[in-house]
Every structure is written in structure tokens, then in C-alpha cells.
SERO-4910 file (N, C-alpha, C, O; in steps of 0.05 Angstrom, whole numbers):
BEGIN
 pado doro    nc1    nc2    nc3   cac1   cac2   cac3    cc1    cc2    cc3    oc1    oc2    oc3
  Unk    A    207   -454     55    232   -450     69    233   -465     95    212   -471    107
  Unk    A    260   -473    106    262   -490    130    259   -473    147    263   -450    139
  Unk    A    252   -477    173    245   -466    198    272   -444    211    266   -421    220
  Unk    A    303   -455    211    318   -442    210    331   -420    185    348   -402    189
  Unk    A    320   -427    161    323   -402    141    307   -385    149    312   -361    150
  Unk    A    283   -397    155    262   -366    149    268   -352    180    268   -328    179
  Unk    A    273   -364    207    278   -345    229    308   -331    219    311   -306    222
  Unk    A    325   -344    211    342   -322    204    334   -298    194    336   -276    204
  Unk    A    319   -307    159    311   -285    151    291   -257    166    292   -233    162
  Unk    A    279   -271    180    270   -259    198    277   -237    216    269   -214    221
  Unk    A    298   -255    225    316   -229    246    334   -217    230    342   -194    237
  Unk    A    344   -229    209    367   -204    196    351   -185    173    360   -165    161
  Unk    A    327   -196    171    314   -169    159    305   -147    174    302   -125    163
  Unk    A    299   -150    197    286   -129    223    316   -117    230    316    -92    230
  Unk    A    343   -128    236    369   -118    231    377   -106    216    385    -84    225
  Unk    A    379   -110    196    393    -95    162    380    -66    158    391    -45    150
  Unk    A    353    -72    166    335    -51    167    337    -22    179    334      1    170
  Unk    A    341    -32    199    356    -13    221    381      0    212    384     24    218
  Unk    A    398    -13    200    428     -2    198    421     24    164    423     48    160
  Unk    A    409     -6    143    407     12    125    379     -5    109    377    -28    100
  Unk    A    363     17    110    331     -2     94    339     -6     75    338    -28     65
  Unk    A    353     19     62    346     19     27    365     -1     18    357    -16      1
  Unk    A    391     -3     26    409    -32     17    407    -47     29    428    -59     34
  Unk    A    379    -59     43    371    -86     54    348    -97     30    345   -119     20
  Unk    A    338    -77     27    312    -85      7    317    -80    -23    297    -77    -37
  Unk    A    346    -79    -37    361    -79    -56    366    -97    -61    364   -108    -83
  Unk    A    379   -113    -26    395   -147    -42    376   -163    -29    384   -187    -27
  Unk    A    358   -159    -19    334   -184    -26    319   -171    -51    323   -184    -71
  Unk    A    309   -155    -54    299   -156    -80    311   -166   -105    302   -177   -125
  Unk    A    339   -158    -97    361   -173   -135    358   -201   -123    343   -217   -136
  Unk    A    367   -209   -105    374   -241    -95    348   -256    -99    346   -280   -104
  Unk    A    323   -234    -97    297   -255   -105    292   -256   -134    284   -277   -143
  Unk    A    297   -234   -151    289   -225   -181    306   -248   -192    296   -265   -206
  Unk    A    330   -246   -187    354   -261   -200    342   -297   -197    347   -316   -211
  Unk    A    330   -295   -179    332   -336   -174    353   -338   -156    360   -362   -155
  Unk    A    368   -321   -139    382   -328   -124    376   -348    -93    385   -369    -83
  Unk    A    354   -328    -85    331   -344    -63    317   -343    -80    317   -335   -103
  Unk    A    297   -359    -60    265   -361    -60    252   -345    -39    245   -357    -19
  Unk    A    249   -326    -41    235   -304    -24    212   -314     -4    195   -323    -20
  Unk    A    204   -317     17    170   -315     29    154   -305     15    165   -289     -1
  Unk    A    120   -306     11    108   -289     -1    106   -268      5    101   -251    -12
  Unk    A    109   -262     32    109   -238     36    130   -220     32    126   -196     39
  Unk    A    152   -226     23    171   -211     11    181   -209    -17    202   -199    -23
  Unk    A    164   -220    -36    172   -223    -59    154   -197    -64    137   -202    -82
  Unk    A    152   -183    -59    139   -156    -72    167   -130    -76    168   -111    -92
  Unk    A    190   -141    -50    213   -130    -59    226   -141    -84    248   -132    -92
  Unk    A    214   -160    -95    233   -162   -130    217   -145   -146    225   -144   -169
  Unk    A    192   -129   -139    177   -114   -164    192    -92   -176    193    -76   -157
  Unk    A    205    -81   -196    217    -64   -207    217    -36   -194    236    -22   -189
  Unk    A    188    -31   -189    181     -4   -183    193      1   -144    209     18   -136
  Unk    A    181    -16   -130    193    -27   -107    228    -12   -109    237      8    -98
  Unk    A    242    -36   -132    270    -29   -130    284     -1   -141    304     10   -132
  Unk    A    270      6   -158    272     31   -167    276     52   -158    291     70   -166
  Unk    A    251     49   -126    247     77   -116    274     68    -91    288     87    -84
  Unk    A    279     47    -83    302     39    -59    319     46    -74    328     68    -66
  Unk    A    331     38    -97    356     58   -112    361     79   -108    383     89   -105
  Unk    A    333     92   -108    342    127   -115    350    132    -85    369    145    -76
  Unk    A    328    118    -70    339    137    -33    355    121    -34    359    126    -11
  Unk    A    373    103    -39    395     86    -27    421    107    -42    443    106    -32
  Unk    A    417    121    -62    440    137    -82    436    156    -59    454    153    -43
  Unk    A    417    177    -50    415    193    -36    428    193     -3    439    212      9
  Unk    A    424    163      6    432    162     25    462    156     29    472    159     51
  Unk    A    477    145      4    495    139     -2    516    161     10    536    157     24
  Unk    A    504    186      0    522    212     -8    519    228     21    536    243     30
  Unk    A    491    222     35    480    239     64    497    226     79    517    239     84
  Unk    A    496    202     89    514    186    100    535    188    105    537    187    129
  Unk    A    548    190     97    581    205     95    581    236     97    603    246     92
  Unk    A    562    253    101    570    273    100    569    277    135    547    271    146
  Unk    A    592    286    154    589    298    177    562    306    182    551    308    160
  Unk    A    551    310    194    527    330    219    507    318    195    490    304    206
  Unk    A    502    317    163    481    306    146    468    279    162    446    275    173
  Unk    A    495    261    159    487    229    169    471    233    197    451    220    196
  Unk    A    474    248    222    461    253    245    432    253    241    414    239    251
  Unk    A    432    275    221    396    293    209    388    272    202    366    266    211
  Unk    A    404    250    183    386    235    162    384    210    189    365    195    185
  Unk    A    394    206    205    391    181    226    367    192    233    347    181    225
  Unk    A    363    224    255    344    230    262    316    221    253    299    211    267
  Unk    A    316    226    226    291    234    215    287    204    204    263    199    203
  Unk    A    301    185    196    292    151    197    288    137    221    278    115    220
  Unk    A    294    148    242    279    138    276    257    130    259    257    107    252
  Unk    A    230    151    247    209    141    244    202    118    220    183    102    222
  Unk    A    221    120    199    219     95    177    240     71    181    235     51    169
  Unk    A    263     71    196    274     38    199    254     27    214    235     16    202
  Unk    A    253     30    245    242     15    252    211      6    248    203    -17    251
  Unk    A    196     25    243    167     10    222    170    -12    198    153    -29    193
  Unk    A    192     -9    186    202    -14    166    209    -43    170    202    -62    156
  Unk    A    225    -42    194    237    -68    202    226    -88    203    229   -111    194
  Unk    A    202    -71    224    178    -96    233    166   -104    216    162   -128    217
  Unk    A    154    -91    193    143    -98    158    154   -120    149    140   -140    143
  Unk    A    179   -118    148    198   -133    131    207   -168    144    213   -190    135
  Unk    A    201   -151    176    201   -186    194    177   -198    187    174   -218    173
  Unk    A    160   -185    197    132   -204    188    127   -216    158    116   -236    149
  Unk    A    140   -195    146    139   -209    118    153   -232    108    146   -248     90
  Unk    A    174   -232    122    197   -257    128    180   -277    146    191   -299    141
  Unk    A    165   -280    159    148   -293    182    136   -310    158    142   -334    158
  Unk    A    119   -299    136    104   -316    132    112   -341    115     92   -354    108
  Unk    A    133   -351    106    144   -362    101    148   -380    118    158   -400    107
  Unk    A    141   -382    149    125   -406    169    101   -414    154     93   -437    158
  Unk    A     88   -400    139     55   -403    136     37   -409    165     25   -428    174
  Unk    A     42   -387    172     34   -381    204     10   -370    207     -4   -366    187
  Unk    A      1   -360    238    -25   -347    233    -18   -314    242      5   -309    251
  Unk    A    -38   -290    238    -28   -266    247    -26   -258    262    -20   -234    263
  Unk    A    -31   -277    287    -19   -275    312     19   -266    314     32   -245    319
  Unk    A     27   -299    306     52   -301    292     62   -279    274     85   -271    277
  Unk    A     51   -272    263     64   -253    243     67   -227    258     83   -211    250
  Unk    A     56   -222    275     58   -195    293     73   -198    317     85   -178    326
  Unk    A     76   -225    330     96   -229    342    123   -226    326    140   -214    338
  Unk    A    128   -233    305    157   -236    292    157   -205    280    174   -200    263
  Unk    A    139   -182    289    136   -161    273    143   -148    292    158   -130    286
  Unk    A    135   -150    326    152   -139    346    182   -146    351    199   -131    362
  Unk    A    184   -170    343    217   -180    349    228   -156    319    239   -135    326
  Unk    A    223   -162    292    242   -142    283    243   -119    278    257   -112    260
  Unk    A    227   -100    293    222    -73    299    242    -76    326    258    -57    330
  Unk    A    243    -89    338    254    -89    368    296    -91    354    315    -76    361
  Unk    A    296   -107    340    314   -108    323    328    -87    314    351    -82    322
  Unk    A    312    -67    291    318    -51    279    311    -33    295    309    -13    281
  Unk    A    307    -26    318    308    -11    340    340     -2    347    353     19    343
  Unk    A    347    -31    360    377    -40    369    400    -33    351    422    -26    360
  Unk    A    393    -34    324    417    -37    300    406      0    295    425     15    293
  Unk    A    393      6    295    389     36    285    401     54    307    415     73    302
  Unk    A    393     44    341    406     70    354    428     62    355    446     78    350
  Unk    A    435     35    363    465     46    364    482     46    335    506     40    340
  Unk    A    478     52    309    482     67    295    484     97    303    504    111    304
  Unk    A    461    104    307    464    134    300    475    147    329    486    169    328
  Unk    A    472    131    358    498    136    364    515    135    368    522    145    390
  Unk    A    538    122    350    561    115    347    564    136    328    581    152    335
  Unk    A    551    142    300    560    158    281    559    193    297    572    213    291
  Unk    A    540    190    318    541    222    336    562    227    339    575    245    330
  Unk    A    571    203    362    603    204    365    624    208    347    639    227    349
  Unk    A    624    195    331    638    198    311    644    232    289    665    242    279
  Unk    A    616    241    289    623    266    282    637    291    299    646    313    291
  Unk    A    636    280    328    659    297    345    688    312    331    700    334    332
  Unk    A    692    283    315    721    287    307    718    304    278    697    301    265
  Unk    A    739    323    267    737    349    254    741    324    220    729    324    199
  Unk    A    756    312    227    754    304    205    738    274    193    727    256    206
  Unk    A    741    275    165    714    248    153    718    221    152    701    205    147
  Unk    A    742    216    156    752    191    146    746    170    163    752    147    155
  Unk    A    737    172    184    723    156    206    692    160    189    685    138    179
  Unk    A    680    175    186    656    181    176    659    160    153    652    137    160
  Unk    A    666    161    132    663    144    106    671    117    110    664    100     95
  Unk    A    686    112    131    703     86    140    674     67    147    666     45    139
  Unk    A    662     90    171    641     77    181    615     68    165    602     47    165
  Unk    A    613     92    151    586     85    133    593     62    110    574     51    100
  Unk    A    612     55    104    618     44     79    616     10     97    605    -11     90
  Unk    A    631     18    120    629    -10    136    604    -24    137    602    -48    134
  Unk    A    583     -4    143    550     -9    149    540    -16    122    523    -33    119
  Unk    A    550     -4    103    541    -19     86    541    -56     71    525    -69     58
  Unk    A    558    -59     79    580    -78     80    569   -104     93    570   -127     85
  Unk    A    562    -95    110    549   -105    144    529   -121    127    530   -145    122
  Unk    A    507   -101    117    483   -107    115    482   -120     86    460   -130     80
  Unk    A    504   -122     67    499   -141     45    510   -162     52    500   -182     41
  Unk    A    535   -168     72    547   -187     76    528   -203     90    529   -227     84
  Unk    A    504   -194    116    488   -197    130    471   -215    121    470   -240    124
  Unk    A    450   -196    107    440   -210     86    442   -238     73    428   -258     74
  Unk    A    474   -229     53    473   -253     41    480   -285     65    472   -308     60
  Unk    A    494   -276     86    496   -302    104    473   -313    115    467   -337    116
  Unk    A    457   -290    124    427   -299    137    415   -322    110    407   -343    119
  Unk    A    415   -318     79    403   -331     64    414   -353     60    400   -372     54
  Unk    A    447   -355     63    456   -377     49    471   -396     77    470   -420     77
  Unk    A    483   -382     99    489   -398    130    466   -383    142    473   -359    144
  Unk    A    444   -386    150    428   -385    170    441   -386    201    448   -367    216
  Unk    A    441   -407    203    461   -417    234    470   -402    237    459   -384    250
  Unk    A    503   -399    220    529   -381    236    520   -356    234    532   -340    248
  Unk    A    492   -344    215    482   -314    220    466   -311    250    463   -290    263
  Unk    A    456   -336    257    433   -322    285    459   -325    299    458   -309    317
  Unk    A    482   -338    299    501   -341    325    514   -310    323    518   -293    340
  Unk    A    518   -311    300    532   -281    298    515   -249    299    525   -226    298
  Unk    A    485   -259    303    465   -244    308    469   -243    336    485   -225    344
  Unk    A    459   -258    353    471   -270    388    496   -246    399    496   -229    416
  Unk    A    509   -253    384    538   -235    395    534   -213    390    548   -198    403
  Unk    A    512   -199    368    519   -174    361    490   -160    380    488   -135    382
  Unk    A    473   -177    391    458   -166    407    463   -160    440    451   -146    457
  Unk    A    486   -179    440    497   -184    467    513   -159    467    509   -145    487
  Unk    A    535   -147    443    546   -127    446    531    -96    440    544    -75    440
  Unk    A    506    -98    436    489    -73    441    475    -73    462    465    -51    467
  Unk    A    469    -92    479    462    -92    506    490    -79    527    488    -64    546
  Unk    A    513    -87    516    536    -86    540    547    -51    515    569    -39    517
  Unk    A    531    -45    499    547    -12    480    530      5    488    537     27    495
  Unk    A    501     -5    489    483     27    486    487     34    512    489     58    509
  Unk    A    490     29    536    489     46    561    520     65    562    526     84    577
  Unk    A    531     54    546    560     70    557    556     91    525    573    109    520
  Unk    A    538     87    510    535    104    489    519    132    497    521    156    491
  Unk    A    505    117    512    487    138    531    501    160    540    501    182    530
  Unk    A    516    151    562    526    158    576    545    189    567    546    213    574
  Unk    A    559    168    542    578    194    532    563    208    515    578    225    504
  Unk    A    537    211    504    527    230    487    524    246    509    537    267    508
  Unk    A    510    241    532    490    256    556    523    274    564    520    298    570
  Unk    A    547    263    563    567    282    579    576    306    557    586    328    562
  Unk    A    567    291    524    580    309    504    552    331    502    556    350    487
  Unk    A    536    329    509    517    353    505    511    361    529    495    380    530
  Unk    A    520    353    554    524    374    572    544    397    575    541    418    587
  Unk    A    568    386    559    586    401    552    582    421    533    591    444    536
  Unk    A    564    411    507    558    434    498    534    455    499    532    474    484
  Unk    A    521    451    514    498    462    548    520    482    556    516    506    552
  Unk    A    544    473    567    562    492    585    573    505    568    582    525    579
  Unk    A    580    504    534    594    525    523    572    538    512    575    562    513
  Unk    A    549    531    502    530    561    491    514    574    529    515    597    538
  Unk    A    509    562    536    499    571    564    514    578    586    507    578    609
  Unk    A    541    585    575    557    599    600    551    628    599    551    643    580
  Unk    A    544    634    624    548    663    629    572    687    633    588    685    652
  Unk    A    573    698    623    602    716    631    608    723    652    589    731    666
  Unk    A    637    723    664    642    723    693    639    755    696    639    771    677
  Unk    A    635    761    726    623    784    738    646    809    719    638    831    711
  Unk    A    669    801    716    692    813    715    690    831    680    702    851    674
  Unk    A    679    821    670    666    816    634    648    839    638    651    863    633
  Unk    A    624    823    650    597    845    647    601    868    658    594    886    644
  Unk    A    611    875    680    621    907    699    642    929    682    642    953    680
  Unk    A    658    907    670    689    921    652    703    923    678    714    944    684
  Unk    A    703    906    692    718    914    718    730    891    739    721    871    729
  Unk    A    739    887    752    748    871    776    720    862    794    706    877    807
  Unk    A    715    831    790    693    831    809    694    845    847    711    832    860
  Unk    A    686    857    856    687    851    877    685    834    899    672    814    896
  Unk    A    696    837    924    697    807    939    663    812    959    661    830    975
  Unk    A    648    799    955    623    800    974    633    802    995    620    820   1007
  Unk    A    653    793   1012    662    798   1047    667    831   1050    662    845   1070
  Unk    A    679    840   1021    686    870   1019    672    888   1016    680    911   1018
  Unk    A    646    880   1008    621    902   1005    615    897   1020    616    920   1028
  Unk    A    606    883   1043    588    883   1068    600    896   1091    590    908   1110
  Unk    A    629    890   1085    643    902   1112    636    933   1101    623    945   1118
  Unk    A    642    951   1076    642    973   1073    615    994   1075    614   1018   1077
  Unk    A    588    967   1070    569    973   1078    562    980   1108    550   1000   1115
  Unk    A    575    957   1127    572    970   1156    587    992   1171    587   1002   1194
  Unk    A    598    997   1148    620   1018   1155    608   1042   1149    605   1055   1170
  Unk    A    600   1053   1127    585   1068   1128    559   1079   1132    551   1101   1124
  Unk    A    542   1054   1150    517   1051   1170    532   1063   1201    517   1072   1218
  Unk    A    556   1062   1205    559   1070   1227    574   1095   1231    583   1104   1252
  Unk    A    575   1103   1213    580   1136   1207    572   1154   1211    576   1172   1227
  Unk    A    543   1146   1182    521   1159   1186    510   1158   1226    510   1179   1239
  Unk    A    504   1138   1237    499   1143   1261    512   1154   1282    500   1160   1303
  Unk    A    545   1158   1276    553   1171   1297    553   1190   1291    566   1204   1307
  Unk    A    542   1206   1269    537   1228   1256    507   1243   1271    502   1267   1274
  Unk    A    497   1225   1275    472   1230   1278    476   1235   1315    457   1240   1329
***
């Protein structure tokens, strides 16, 4: 492979990864099985049957999780720990197709973990956001989009290299200038819901009664401190 195929492949496999493993390692595995590419060696182990087999079944699974409200959140959660390992696997494995040394290959294994870092959170939070709203059709819009993403991705990284790293460029430039304001509004949407399970009931609730004014107990307190003493 030429020096600009295989860094494409490179970076849009550490990408794709992130968004969605199991339909990243579907259409390089058919695109390599088929004769479509020519795979790296280190990735022609995604054309093995059994390989594709088992990505089918979680890719059917995730198909259906994905789209489901508050599901897609859980299932982002709990792939934090398999995209991005995953990613970096799949870069390096794309790497060797330099016929490089394992220096190299671990360098190109931090770039697409760093990758599928970028493409996974702000996935999951955009889709956080997204489940705010009561209804799905943003939900399925989105997931179906991501899917989309990552075969259309794919197939450009293999067949335009170029216009994929330029269009890689832009899309890393717009998660540098997304994840802080993504931040931002999760940290205000779960402080908010901090303030609706962790509100306390006003004085007025817990007594069954009219709070009192603190200026009005103290005055009535000195008032009857000086009773008692002129009593005395």
C-alpha cells in the first residue's frame, strides 16, 4: 500500500472505531474477503469468517441498543473500555502496511486510540444530550447517521485517501471546538438533576406550617428573657 492509503487507513480505522467497532470491522472485513482492498497484514485477520461472525452478532445487538433512549447511554458507557483499545489495535494493525518497526506501530497505536477516544466521547455525549428529549426520532436519526458515517468513512479512507484525512482535519478541528461546550452542558444537565433528586423540602412542608421569620423568634425570645427577670 502507498504511504497515503495506509495513513488514511490508519486514522479512519482508530475513528470508525470509536463511533462504531462492530460496523468498522464488518466493511473492512467484506471489502478485504471480497477483493475489494488489499488489506495490511495486520488486518486481514478481519476477513476470517469467525472474526466476522462474532462482529455481526454484536453489530445486530448494537443495532437495536443504539436506538433505544437511556440503552444507547449504558451501551456507550460500558464500550469506553472496548472502542478505544480496539481502535488502537486496529491502527497499528493498519500501520503495518508501512512495513515498519514496533516502535512505529505503537506510535500509530497511540494516534488511533487517541482517535477513537475523540470519535467515541463525543458520541456518547452528544447521544446523552440527545436523550434529554422525550421523544426517539432524534435517537434513530442519530444512530443510523453514525452508522452511515462509518461505512461511508471507511469506504473513502480506502478508495480517496486525501479528501478522507482532509475531511478527517475538519472533523478533529470540530471536536476540539464541540467537546468543551459538550462538557459544559452535560456538567449544567446533571447539576440540575443533583437539584431535583437533592432538594430538600422547604421549612413550610416539613413543620405542616408557615415557616417562621428568624428576626421573629429572637425578638420573642428576648422578650420573654425579660419577663422572666422583671419577675424575678
Amino acid at each position: 500500500m502507498e504511504t497515503i492509503d495506509t495513513l488514511a487507513l490508519t486514522l479512519g480505522a482508530g475513528w470508525a472505531a470509536g463511533i462504531n467497532l462492530y460496523a468498522a470491522i464488518l466493511v473492512l472485513g467484506y471489502l478485504g474477503m471480497t477483493g475489494h482492498v488489499v488489506l495490511p497484514p495486520g488486518l486481514e485477520v478481519l476477513s476470517d469468517p469467525l472474526v466476522m461472525g462474532i462482529a455481526g452478532i454484536m453489530y445486530f445487538i448494537e443495532f437495536f441498543a443504539d436506538k433505544t433512549p437511556g440503552v444507547d447511554s449504558g451501551w456507550d458507557a460500558l464500550h469506553t473500555f472496548v472502542r478505544i483499545p480496539a481502535g488502537a489495535l486496529l491502527a497499528a494493525g493498519a500501520a503495518s502496511g508501512f512495513e515498519v518497526n514496533q516502535a512505529a506501530e505503537l506510535a500509530a497505536a497511540l494516534v488511533g486510540g487517541t482517535m477513537a477516544a475523540g470519535s467515541h466521547f463525543t458520541k456518547a455525549g452528544t447521544r446523552l444530550m440527545i436523550n434529554t428529549s422525550p421523544e426517539p426520532v432524534t435517537n434513530w436519526t442519530a444512530s443510523i447517521a453514525e452508522d452511515l458515517a462509518v461505512i461511508g468513512g471507511l469506504w473513502a479512507a480506502l478508495h480517496y485517501p486525501l479528501a478522507f484525512i482532509i475531511m478527517l482535519l475538519l472533523f478533529v478541528a470540530l471536536v476540539i471546538w464541540l467537546l468543551p461546550k459538550i462538557w459544559r452542558a452535560l456538567k449544567s444537565l446533571f447539576r440540575r438533576i443533583g437539584a431535583l433528586f437533592g432538594k430538600e423540602p422547604p421549612l413550610a412542608e416539613a413543620t405542616g406550617g408557615r415557616p417562621e421569620d428568624p428576626d421573629v423568634l429572637k425578638s420573642l425570645f428576648h422578650t420573654a428573657n425579660s419577663d422572666q427577670n422583671m419577675e424575678k
